[in-house]
C-alpha positions as CSV (number, residue, x, y, z in Angstrom):
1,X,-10.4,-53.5,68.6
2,X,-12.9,-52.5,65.9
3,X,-14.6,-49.2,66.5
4,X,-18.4,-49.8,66.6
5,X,-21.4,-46.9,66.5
6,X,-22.0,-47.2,70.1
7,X,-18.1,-47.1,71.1
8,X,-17.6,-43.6,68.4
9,X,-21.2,-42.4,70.7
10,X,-19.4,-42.9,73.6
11,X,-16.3,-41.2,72.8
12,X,-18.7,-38.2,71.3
13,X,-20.1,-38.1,74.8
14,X,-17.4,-38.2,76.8
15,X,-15.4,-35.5,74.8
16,X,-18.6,-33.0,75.0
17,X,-18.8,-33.6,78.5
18,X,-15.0,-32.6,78.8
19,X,-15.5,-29.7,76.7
20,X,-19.0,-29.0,79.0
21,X,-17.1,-29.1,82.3
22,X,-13.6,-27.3,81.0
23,X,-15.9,-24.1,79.9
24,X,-18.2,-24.0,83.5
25,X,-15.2,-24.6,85.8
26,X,-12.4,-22.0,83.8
27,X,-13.7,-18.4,86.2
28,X,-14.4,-15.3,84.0
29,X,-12.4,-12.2,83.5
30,X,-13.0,-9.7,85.9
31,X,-14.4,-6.7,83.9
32,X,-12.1,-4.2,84.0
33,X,-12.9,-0.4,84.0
34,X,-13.5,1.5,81.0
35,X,-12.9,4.7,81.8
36,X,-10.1,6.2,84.1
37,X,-10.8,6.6,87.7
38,X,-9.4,6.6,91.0
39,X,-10.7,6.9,94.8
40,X,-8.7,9.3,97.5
41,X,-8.6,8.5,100.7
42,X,-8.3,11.5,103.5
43,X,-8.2,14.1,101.0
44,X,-11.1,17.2,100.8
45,X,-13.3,17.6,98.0
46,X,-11.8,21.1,97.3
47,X,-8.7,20.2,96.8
48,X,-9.2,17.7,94.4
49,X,-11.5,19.8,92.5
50,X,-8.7,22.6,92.4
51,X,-6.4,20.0,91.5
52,X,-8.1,18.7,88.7
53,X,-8.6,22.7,87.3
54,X,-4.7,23.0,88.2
55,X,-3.7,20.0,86.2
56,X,-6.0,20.7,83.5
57,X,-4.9,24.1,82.9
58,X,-1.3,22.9,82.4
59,X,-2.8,21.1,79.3
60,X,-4.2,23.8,77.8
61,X,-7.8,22.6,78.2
62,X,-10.3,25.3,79.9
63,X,-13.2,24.6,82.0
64,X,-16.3,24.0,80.5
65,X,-19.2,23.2,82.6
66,X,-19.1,22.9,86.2
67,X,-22.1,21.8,88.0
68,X,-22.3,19.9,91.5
69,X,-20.0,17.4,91.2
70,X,-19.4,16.9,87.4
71,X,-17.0,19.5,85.7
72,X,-16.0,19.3,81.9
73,X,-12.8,20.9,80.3
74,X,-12.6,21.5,76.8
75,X,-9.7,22.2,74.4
76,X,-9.5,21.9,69.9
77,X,-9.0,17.8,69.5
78,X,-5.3,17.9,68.8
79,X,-4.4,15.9,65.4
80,X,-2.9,12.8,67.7
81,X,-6.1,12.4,68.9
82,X,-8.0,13.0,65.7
83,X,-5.5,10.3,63.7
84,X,-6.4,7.6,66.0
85,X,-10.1,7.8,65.0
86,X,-12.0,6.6,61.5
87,X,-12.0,9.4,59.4
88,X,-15.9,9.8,59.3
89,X,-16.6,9.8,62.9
90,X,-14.8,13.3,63.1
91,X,-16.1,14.9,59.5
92,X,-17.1,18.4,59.9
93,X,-17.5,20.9,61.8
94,X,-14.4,21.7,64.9
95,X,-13.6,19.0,66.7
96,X,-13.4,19.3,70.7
97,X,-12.0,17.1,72.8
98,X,-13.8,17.0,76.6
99,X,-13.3,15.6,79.5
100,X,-15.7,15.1,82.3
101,X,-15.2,14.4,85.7
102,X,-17.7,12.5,87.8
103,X,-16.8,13.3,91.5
104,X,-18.8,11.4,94.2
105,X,-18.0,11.5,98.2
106,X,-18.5,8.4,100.1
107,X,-17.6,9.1,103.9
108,X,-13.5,9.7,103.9
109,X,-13.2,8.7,100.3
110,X,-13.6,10.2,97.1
111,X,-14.0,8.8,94.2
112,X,-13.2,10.5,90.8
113,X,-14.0,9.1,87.0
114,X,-13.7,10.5,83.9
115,X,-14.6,10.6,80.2
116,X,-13.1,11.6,77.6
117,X,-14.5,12.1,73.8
118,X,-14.0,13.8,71.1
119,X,-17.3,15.7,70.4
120,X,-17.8,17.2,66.9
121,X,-20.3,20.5,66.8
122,X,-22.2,21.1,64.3
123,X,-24.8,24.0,64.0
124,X,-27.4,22.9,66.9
125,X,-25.9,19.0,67.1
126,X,-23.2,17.3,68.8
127,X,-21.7,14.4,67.7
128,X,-19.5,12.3,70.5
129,X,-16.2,9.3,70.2
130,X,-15.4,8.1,73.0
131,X,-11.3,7.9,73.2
132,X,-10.9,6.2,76.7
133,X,-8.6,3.4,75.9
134,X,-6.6,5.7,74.3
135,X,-3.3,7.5,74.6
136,X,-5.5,10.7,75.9
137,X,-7.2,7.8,78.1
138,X,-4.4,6.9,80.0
139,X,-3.1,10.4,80.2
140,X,-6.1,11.0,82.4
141,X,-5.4,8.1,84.5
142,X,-2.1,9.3,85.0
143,X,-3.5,13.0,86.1
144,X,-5.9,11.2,88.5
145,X,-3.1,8.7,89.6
146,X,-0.8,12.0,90.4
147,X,-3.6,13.9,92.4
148,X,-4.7,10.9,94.4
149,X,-0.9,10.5,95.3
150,X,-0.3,14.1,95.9
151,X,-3.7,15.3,98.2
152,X,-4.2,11.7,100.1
153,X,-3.9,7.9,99.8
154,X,-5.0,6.1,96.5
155,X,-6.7,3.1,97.3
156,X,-7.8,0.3,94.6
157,X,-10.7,1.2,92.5
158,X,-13.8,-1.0,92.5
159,X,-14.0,-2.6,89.2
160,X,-17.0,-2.1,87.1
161,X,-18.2,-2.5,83.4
């Protein structure tokens, strides 16, 4: 068999329509969370806040801000923290690493998620890193993981980008 221009078009076509077909019918990833959060089942929105303060305070960070349903604790980035980042996104000024907690109620369940940066001050500016995926990232899922398990009954978290 001798390999003529229209049997190599063939082949052409027939291999881009494989490749077509393998890329539409493989499903996407489900995007997974970014940040660390949980949702509570059963548990009041009290004592999950003083839970988080609780928790907090045991690693030396102190509250913040606390407004509605958003409170921030604050404590000097430690130098784990600070190693894990490029050098120039923490130049200057006293590093501070925060974490904010986004509490929302949705009729028996609560649903908590955090952020966590290192935020750099300087004079009348702040500067923010987010360190999520991080070692201090997963720290705060464990915290959440802990209070969901502790004050009601942790159910699976929606996922979203």
């Amino acid at each position: 068999m001798t390999w003529n221009p229209a049997h190599i078009r063939m082949l052409g076509f027939a291999a881009c329509a494989g490749l077509l077909f393998g890329c539409t019918s493989a499903p996407l990833p489900l995007p997974q969370p970014t940040n660390p959060q949980v949702t509570i089942s059963g548990a009041s929105l009290d004592r999950v806040k003083k839970a988080l303060v609780t928790e907090m305070s045991k690693r030396k960070f102190h509250v913040a801000k606390e407004s509605g349903q958003t409170i921030s604790f604050e404590q000097p980035a430690s130098k784990a923290a600070l190693e894990s980042l490029p050098s120039r996104a923490v130049r200057g000024g006293n590093p501070v690493e925060r974490v904010t907690f986004t509490i929302a109620s949705e009729k028996d369940d609560i649903q908590i998620s955090a952020d966590v940066v290192i935020l750099r001050k300087l004079a009348a500016m702040e500067g923010e890193t987010e360190i999520n995926q991080g070692s201090e990232g997963q720290t705060v899922q464990a915290i959440l993981d802990q209070i969901a398990s502790q004050f009601g009954t942790p159910k699976a978290t929606k996922k979203e980008n």
